[in-house]
mmCIF file as Biopython writes it, N, C-alpha, C and O atoms, coordinates in Angstrom:
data_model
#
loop_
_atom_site.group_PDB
_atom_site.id
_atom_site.type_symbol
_atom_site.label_atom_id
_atom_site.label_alt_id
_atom_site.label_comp_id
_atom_site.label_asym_id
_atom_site.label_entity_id
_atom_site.label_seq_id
_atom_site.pdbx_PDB_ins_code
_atom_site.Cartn_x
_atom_site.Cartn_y
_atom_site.Cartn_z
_atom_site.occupancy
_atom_site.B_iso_or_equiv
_atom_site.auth_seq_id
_atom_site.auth_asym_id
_atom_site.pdbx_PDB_model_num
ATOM 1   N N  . UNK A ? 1  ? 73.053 109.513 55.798 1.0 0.0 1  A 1 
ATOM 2   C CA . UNK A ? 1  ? 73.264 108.551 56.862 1.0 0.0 1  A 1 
ATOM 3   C C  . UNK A ? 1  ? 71.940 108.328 57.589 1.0 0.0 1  A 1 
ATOM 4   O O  . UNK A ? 1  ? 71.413 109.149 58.339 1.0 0.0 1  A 1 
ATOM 5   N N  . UNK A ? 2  ? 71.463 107.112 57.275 1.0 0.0 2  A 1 
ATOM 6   C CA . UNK A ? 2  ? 69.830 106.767 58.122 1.0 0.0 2  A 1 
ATOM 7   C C  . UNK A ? 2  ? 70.625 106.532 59.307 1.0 0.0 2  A 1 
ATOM 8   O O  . UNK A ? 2  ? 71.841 106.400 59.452 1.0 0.0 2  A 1 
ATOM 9   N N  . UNK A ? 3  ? 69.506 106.505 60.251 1.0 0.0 3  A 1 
ATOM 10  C CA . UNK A ? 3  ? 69.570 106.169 61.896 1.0 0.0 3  A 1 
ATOM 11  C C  . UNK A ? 3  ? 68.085 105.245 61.939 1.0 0.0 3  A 1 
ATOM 12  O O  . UNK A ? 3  ? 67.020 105.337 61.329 1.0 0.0 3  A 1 
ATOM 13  N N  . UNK A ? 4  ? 68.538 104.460 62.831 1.0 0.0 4  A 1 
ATOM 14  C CA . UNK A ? 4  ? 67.519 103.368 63.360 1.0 0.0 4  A 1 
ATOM 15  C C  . UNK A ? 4  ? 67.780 103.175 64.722 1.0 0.0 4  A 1 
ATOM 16  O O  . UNK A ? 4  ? 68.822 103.479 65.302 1.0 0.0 4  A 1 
ATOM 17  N N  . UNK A ? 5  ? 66.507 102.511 65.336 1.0 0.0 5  A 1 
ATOM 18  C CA . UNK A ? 5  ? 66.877 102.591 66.549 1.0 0.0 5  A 1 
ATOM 19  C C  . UNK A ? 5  ? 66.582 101.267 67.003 1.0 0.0 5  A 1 
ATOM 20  O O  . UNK A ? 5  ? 65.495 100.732 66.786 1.0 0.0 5  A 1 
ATOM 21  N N  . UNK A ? 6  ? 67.678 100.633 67.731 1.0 0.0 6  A 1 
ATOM 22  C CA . UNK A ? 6  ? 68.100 98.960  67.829 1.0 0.0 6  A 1 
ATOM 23  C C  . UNK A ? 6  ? 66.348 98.931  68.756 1.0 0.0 6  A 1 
ATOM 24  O O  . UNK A ? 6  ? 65.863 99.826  69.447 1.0 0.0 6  A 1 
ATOM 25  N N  . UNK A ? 7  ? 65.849 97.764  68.462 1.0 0.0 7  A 1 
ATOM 26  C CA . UNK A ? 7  ? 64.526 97.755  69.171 1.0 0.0 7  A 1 
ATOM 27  C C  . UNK A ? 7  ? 64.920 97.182  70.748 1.0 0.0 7  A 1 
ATOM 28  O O  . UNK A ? 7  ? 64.109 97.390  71.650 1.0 0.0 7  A 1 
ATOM 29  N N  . UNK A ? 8  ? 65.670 96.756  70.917 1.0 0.0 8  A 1 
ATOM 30  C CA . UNK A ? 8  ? 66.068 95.656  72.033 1.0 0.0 8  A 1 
ATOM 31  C C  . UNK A ? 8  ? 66.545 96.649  72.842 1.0 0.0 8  A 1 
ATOM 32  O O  . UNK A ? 8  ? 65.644 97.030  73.590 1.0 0.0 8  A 1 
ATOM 33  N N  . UNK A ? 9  ? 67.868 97.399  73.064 1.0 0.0 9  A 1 
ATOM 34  C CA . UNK A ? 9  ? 68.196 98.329  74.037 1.0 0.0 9  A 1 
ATOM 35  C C  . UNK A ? 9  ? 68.125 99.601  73.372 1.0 0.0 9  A 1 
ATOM 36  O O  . UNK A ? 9  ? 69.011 100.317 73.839 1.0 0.0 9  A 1 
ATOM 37  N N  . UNK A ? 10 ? 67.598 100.077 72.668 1.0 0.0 10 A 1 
ATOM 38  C CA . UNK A ? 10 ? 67.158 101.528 72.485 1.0 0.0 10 A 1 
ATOM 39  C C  . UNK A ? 10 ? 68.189 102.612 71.916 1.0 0.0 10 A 1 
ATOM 40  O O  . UNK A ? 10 ? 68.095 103.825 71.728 1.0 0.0 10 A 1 
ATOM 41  N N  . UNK A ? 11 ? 69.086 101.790 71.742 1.0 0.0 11 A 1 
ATOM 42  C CA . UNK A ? 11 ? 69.952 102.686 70.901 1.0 0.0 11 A 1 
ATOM 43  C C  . UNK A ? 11 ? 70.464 103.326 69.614 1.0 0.0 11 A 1 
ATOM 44  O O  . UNK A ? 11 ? 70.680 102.606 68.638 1.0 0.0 11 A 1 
ATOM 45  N N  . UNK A ? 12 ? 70.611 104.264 69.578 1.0 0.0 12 A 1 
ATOM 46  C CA . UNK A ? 12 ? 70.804 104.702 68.131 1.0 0.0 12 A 1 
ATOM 47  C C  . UNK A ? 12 ? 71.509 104.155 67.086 1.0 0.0 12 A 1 
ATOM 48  O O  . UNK A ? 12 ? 72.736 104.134 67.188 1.0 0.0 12 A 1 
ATOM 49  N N  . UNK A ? 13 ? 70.970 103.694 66.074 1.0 0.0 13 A 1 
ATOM 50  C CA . UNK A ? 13 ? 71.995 102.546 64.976 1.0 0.0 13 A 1 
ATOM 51  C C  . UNK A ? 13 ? 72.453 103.254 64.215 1.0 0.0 13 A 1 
ATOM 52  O O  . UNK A ? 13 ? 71.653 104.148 63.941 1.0 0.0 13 A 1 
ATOM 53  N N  . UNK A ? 14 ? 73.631 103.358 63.548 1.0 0.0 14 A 1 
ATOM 54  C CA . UNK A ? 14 ? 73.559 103.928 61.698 1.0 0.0 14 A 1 
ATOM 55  C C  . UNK A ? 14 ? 73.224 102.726 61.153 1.0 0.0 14 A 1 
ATOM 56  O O  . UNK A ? 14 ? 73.855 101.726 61.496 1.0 0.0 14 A 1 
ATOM 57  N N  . UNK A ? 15 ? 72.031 102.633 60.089 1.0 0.0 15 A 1 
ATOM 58  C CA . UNK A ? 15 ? 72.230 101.480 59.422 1.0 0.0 15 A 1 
ATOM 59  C C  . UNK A ? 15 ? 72.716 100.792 58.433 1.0 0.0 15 A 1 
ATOM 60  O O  . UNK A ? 15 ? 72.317 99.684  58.075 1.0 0.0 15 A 1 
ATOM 61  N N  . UNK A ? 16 ? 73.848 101.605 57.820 1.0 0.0 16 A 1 
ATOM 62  C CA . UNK A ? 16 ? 75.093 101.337 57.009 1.0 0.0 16 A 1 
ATOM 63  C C  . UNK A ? 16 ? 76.430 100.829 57.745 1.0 0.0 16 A 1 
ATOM 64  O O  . UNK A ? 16 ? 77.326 100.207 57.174 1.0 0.0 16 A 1 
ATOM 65  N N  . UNK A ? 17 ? 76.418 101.270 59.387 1.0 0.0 17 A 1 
ATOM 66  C CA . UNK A ? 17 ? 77.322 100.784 59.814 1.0 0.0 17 A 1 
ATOM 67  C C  . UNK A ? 17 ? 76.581 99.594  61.197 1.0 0.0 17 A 1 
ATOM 68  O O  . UNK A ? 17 ? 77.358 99.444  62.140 1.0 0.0 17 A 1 
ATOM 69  N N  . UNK A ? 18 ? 75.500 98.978  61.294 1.0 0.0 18 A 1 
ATOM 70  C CA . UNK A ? 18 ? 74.867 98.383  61.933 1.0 0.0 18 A 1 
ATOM 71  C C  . UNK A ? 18 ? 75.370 97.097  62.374 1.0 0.0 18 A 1 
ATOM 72  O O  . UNK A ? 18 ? 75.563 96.330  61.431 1.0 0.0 18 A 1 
ATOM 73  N N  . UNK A ? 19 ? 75.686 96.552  63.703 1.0 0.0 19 A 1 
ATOM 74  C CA . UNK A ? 19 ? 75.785 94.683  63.266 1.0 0.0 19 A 1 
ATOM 75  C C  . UNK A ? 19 ? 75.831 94.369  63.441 1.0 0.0 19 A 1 
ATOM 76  O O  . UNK A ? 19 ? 76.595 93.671  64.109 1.0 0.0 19 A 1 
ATOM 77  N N  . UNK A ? 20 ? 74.073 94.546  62.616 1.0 0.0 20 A 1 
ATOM 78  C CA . UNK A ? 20 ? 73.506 93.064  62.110 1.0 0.0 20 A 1 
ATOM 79  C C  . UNK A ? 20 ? 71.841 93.739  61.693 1.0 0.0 20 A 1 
ATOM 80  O O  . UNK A ? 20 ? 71.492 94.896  61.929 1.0 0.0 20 A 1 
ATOM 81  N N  . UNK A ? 21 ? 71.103 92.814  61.119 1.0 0.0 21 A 1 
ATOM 82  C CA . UNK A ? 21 ? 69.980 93.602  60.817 1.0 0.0 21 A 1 
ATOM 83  C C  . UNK A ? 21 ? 69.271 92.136  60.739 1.0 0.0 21 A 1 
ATOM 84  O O  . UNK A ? 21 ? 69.941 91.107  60.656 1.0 0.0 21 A 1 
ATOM 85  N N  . UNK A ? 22 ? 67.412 92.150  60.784 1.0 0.0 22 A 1 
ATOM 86  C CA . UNK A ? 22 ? 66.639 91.475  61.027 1.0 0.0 22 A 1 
ATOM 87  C C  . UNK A ? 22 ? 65.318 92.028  60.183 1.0 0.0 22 A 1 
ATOM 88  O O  . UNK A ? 22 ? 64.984 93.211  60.117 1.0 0.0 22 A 1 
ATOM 89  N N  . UNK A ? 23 ? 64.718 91.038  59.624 1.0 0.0 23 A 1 
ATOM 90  C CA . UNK A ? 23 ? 63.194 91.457  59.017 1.0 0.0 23 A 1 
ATOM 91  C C  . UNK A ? 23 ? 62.244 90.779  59.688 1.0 0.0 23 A 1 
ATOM 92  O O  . UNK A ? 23 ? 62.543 89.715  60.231 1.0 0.0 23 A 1 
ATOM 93  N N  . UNK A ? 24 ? 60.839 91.334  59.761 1.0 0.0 24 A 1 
ATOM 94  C CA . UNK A ? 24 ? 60.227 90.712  60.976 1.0 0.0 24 A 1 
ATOM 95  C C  . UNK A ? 24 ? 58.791 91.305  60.286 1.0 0.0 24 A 1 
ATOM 96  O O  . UNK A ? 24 ? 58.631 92.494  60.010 1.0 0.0 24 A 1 
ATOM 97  N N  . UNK A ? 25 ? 58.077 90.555  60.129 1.0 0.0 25 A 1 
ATOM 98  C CA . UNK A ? 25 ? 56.861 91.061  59.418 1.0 0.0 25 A 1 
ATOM 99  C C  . UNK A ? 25 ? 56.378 92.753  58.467 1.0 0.0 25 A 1 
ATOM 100 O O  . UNK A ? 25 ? 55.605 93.710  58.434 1.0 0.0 25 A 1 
ATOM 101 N N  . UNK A ? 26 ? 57.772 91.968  57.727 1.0 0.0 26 A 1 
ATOM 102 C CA . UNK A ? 26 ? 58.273 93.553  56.200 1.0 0.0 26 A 1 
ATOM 103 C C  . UNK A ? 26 ? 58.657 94.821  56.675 1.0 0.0 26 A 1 
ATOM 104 O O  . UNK A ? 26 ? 58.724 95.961  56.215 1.0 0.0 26 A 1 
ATOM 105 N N  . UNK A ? 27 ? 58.998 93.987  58.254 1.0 0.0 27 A 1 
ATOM 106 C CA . UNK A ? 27 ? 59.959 95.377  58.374 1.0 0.0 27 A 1 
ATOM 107 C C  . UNK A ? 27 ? 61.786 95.177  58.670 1.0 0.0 27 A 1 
ATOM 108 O O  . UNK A ? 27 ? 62.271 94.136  59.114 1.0 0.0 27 A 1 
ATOM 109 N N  . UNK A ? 28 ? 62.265 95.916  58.455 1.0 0.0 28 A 1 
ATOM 110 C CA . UNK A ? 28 ? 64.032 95.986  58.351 1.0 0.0 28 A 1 
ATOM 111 C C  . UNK A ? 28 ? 64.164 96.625  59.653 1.0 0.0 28 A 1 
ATOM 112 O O  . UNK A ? 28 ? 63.932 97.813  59.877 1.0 0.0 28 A 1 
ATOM 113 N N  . UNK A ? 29 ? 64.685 95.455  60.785 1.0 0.0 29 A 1 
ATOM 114 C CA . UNK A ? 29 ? 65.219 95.995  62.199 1.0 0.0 29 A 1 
ATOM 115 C C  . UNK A ? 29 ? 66.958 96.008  62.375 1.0 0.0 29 A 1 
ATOM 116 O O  . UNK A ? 29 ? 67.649 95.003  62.207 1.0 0.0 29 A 1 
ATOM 117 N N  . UNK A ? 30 ? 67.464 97.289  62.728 1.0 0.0 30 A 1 
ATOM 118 C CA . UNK A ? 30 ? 68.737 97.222  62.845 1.0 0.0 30 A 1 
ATOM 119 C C  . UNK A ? 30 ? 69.061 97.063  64.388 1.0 0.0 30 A 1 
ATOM 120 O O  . UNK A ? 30 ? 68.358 97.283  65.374 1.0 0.0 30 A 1 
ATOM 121 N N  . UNK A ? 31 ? 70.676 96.497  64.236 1.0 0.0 31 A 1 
ATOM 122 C CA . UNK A ? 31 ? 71.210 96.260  66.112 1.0 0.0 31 A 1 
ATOM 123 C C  . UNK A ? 31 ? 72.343 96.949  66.156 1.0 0.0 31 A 1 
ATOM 124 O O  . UNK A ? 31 ? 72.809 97.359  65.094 1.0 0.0 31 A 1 
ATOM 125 N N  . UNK A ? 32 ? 72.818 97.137  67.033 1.0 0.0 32 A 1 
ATOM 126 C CA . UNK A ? 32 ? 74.076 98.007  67.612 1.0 0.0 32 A 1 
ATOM 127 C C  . UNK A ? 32 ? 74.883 96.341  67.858 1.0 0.0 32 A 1 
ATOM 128 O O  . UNK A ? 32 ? 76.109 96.438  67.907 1.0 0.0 32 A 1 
ATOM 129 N N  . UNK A ? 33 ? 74.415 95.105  67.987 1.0 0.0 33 A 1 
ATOM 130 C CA . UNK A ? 33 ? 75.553 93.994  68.421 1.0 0.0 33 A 1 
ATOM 131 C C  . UNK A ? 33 ? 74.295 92.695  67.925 1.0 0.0 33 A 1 
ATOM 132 O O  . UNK A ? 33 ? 73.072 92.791  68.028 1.0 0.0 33 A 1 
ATOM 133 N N  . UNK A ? 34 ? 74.756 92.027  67.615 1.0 0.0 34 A 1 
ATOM 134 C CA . UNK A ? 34 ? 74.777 90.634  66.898 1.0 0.0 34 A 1 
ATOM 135 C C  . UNK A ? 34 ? 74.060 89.812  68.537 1.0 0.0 34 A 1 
ATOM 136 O O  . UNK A ? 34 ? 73.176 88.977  68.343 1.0 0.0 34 A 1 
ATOM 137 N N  . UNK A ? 35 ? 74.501 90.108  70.111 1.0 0.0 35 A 1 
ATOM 138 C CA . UNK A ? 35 ? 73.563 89.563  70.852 1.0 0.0 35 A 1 
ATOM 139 C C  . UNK A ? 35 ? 72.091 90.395  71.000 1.0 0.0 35 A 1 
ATOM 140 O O  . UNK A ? 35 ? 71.209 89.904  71.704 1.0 0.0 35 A 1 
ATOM 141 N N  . UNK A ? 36 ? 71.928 91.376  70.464 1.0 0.0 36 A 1 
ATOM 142 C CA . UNK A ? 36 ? 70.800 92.164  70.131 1.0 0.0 36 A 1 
ATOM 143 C C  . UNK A ? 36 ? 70.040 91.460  69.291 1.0 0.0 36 A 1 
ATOM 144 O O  . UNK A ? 36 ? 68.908 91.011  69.474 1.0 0.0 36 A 1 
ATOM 145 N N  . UNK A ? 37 ? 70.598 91.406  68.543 1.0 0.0 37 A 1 
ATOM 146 C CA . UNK A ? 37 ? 69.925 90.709  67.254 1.0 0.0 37 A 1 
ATOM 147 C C  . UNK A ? 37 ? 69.151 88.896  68.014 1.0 0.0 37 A 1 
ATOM 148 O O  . UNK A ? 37 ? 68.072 88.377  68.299 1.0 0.0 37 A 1 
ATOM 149 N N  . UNK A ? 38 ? 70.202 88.690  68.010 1.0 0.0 38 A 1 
ATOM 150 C CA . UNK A ? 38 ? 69.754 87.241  68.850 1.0 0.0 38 A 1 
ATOM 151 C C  . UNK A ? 38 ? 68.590 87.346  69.921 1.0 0.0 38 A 1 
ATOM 152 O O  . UNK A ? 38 ? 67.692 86.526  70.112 1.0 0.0 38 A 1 
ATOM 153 N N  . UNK A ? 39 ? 68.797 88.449  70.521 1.0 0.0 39 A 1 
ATOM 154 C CA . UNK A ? 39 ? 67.828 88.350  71.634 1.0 0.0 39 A 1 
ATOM 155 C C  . UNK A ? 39 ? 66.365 88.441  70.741 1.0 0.0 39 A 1 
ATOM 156 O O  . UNK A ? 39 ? 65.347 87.806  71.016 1.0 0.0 39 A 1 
ATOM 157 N N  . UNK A ? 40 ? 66.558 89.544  69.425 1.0 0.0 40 A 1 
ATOM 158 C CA . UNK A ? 40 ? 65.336 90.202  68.982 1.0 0.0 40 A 1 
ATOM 159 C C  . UNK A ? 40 ? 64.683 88.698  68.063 1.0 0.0 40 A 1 
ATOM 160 O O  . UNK A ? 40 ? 63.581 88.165  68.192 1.0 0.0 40 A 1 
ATOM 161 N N  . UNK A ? 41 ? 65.527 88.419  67.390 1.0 0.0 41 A 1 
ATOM 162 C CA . UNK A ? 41 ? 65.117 86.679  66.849 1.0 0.0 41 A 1 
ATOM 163 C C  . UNK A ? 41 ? 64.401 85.236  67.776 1.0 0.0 41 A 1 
ATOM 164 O O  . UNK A ? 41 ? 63.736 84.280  67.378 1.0 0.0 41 A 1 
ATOM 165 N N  . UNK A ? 42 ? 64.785 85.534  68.832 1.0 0.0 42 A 1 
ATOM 166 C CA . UNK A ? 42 ? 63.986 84.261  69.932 1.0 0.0 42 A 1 
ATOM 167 C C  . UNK A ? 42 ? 63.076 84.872  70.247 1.0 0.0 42 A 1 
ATOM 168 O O  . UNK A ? 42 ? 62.518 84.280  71.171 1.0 0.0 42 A 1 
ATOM 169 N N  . UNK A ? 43 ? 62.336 86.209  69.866 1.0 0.0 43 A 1 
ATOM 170 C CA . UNK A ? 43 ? 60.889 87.018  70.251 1.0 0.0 43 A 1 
ATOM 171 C C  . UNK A ? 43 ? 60.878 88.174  70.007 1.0 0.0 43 A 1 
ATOM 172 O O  . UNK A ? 43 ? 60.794 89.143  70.762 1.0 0.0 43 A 1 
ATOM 173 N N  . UNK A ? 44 ? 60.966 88.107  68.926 1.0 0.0 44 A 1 
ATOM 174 C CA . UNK A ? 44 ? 60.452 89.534  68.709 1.0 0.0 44 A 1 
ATOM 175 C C  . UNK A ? 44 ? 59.532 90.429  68.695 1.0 0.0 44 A 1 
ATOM 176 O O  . UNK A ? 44 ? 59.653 91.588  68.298 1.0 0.0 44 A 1 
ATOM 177 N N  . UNK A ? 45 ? 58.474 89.856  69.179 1.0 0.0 45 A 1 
ATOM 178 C CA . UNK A ? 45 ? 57.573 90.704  69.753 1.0 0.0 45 A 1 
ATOM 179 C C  . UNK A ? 45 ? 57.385 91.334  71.208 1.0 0.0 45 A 1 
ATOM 180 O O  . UNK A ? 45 ? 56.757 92.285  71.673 1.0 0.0 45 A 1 
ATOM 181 N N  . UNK A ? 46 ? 58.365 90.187  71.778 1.0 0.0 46 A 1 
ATOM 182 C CA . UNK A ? 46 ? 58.891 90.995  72.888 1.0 0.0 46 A 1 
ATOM 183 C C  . UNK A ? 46 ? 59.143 92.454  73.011 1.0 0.0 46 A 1 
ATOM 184 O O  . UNK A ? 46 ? 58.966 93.154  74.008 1.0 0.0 46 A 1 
ATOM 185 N N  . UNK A ? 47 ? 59.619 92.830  71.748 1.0 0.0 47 A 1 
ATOM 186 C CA . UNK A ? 47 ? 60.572 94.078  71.939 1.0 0.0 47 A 1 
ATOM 187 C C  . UNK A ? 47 ? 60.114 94.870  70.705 1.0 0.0 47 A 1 
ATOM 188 O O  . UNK A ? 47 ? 60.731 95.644  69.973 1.0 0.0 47 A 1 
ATOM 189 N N  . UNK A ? 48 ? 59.166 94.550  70.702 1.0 0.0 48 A 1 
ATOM 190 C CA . UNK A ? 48 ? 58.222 95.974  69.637 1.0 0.0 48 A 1 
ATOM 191 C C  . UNK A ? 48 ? 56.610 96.349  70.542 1.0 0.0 48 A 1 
ATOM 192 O O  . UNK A ? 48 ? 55.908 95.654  71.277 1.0 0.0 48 A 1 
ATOM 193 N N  . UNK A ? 49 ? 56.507 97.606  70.110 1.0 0.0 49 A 1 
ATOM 194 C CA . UNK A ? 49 ? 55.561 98.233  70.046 1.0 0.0 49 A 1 
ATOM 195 C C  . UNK A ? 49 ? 54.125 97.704  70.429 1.0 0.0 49 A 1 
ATOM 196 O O  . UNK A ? 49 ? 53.501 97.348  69.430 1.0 0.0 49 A 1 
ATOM 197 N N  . UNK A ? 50 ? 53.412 97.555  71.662 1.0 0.0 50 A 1 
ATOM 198 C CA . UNK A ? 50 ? 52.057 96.234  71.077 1.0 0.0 50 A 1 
ATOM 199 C C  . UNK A ? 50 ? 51.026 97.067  69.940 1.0 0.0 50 A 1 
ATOM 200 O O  . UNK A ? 50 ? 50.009 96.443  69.641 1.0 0.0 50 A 1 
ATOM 201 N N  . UNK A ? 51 ? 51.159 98.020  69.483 1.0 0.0 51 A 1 
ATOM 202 C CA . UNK A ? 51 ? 50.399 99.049  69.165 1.0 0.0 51 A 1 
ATOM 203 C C  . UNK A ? 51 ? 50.848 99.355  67.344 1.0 0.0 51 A 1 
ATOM 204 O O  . UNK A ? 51 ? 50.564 100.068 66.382 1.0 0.0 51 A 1 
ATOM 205 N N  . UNK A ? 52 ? 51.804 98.141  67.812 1.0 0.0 52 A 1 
ATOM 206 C CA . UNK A ? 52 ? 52.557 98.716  65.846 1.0 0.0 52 A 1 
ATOM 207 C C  . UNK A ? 52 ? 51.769 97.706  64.790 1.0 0.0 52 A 1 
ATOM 208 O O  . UNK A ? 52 ? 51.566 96.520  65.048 1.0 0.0 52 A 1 
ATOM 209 N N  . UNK A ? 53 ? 51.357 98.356  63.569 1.0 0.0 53 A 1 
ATOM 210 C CA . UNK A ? 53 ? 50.775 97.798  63.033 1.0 0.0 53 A 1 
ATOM 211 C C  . UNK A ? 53 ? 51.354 97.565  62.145 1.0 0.0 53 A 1 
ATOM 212 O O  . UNK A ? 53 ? 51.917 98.485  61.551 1.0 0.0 53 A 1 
ATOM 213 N N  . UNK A ? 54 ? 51.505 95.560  61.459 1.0 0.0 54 A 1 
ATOM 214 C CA . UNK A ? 54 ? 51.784 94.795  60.988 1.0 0.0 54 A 1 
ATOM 215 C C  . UNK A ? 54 ? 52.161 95.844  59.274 1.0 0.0 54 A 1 
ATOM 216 O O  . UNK A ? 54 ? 51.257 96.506  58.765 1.0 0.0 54 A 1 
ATOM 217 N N  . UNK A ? 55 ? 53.221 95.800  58.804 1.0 0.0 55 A 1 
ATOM 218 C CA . UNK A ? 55 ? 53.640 96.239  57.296 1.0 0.0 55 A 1 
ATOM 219 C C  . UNK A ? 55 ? 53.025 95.768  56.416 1.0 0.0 55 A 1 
ATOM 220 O O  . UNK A ? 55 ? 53.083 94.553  56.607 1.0 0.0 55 A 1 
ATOM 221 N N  . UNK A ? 56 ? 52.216 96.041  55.182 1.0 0.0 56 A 1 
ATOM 222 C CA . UNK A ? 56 ? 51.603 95.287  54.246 1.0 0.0 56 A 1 
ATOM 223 C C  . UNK A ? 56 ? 52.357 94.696  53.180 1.0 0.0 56 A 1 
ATOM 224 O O  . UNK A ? 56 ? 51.790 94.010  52.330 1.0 0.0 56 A 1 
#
């Protein structure tokens, strides 16, 4: 059972039971709710890391 952690409110995901999920420069973001997701899709850089470096 992976765990992820919803980027938007910080909570712990399973990501088999997640929902909803998002890719965002080759990476796989999971949500705890579908308005998570939404929020993380109109900016997602809002709600990452400024320090995270881009997936190749």
């Amino acid at each position: 059972m992976a765990k992820a952690v919803d980027p938007v409110c910080k909570m712990e995901v399973d990501e088999q039971k997640a929902a909803s999920h998002s890719e965002h420069q080759g990476h796989l973001y999971f949500f705890c709710s579908k308005s998570c997701k939404t929020k993380f899709d109109h900016d997602p850089d809002r709600y990452l890391p400024r320090d995270r470096t881009p997936a190749a």
